[in-house]
Residue, then its C-alpha position, 0 to 999 in steps of 0.5 A: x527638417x522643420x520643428x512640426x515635422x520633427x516632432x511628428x517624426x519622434x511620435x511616430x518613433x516613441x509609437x513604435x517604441x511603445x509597440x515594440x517594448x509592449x510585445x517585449x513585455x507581453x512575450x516576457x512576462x508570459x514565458x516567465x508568469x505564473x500559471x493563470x494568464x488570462x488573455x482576452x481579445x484586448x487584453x493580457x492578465x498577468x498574475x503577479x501575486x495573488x489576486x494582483x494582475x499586470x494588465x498589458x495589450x494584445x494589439x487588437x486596441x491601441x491602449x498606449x499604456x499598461x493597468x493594473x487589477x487588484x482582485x478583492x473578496x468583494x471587488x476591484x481596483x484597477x489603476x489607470x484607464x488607458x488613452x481613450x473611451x474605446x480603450x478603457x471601454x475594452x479594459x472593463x469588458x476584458x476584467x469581465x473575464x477575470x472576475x465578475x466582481x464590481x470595480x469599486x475603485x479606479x487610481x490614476x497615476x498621473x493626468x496624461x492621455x495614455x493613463x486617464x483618457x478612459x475615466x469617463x466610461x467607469x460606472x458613475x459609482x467607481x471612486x477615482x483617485x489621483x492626486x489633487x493636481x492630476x484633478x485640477x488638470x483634468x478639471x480644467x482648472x489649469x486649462x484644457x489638456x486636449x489642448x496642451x502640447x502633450x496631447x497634441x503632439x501624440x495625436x496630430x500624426x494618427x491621421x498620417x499614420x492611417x494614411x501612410x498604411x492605407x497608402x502601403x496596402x494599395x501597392x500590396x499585394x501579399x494576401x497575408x500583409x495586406x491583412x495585417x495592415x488592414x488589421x492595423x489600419x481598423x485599430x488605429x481608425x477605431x483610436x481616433x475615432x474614440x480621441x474625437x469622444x474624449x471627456x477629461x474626467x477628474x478624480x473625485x478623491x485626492x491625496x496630497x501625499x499618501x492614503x491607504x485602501x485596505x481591501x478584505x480578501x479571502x483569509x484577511x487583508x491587503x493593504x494599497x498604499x497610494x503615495x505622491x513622492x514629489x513632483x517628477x513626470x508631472x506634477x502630481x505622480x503616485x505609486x501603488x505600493x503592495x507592501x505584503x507582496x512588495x510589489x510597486x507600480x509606477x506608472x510613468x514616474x519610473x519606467x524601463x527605458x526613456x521616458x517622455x518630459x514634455x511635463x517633467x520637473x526633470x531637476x526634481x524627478x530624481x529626488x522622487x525616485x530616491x524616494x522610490x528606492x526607499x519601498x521595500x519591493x522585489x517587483x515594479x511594474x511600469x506603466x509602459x515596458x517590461x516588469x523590472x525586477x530590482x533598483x538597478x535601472x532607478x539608478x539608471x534614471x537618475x544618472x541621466x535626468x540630472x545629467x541631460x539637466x546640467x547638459x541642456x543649462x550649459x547649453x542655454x548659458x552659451x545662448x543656444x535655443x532649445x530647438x539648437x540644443x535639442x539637435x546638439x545635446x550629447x548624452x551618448x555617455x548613457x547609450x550603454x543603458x538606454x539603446x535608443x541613443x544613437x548619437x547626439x540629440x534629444x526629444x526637443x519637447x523635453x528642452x523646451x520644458x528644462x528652458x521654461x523651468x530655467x526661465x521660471x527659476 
């Protein structure tokens, strides 16, 4: 198998990945939520707190990663804006059947697609905020996202993935499959339609390290901390931290199961989430997976970040490529907490990243 097509391979696989723990999450979270689920056409609210909402998907539009809603007295603040206009479009209209108060403010935990795609089609008055590097990269000021590898590599195989549907519904003929293929054949044409009307949209606030929001509600306060805790999935990570309620989304600096490193510091992003332990919070809502309650699977993490490190350096010191190393690393050591692990190997874009950052050191 080529390098291309390899890497189409994968895509498809963390697609289903991502669609399957999305369900996980979304059936989780309903069977054991508060009462006051809202679900809308797009869009499921799970209230976590008060006023405080895990936003996850339907299906019925392909959104790639969770938000958050925090409800104010007078107004809203949502973080992340999903993958596309048509998503983050789908976003707004769903918040509309939650509350009808003005979103003032839009956080993005990082520049990636899935999370800031959709800032172009919030109102011209909604403040973004981000870090200043999540601005520079959607800026432009560091080159075009649309034309790095990441965007690429996670939407070069939407056409194919059409195909292959449309190829399937032609030889079916069960009238309920063919419906749900034509359902997900409509979803996925509507995506990439919406990818061709993207328009990298910055924040027009940035924190270096931390800032608060403090947003009235009814008989008080509530204090948002926004912090950067050190370069990890990207270069310029924040967390929303709810310290009344203990409650913490992460965005993709911490998540359930193995995130993508095509951008990492991956020998710094363990520090961060050592940094993440020291938040006082019961609840951490991830921007892709199931709620996790608890530290446990921080820990987890960090065990295999600094061990797929220390695995890919000797690999390289022995002359390996990163496309070799990718095909012969074993990490089967962390099987028991990340399933996905079946047997040697690792996603090839998060090689070539460790081998630049070893060749940048």
């Amino acid at each position: 198998m080529n390098n291309k097509n390899r890497i189409k391979t994968l895509v498809v696989a963390v697609a289903i990945a991502a669609s399957v723990l999305t369900l996980v999450s979304l059936s989780s979270a309903q069977d054991n939520a508060p009462s006051g689920v809202i679900e809308t056409r797009s869009h499921v609210f799970t209230p976590v707190a008060d006023g405080i909402y895990h936003v996850t998907g339907t299906g019925a539009v392909n959104l790639i990663s969770h938000a958050m809603l925090i409800e104010g007295e007078h107004d809203l603040l949502v973080v992340d804006s999903h993958v596309s206009p048509n998503a983050g479009m789908a976003l707004i209209d769903a918040i509309k059947s939650v509350s009808a108060k003005p979103v003032r403010y839009l956080i993005n935990t990082h520049y990636h697609f899935d999370h800031a795609h959709g800032n172009q089609v919030f109102p011209q008055d909604v403040e973004i905020i981000g870090h200043r590097y999540t601005r520079e990269k959607l800026s432009g000021e560091l080159g075009n996202v649309l034309e790095e590898s990441t965007f690429i590599s996670f939407t070069e195989g939407v056409p194919g993935q059409i195909e292959q549907m449309q190829a399937q519904l032609a030889t079916t003929e069960n009238t309920d499959e063919r419906a749900e293929l034509q359902g997900r054949i409509a979803v996925q044409q509507a995506h990439l339609n919406s990818l061709a009307g993207i328009e990298p949209t910055p924040p027009n606030i940035t924190i270096e390290d931390s800032m608060s929001i403090f947003q009235t509600v009814r008989g008080g306060g509530r204090e948002i901390q926004i912090a950067h805790l050190g370069r990890g999935h990207t270069g310029g990570d924040v967390v929303v931290f709810l310290p009344e309620e203990k409650i913490i989304y992460t965005g993709d600096l911490m998540v359930p199961f193995l995130p993508y490193m095509g951008d990492a510091h991956v020998d710094e992003w363990p520090d961060a989430l050592e940094r993440l332990k020291t938040f006082d919070f019961d609840t951490l809502l991830p921007g892709h997976g199931p709620i996790v309650e608890g530290k446990e699977r921080i820990d987890m993490l960090q065990a295999y970040l600094r061990d797929l490190w220390s695995n890919t350096e000797a690999l390289k010191q022995r002359g390996l490529s990163a496309e070799q190393a990718a095909e012969q690393i074993d990490m089967t050591a962390h099987s028991g907490n990340y399933p996905q692990i079946r047997g040697a190997g690792a996603d090839v874009r998060a090689i070539r990243r460790i081998y630049q950052l070893l060749d940048e050191a």
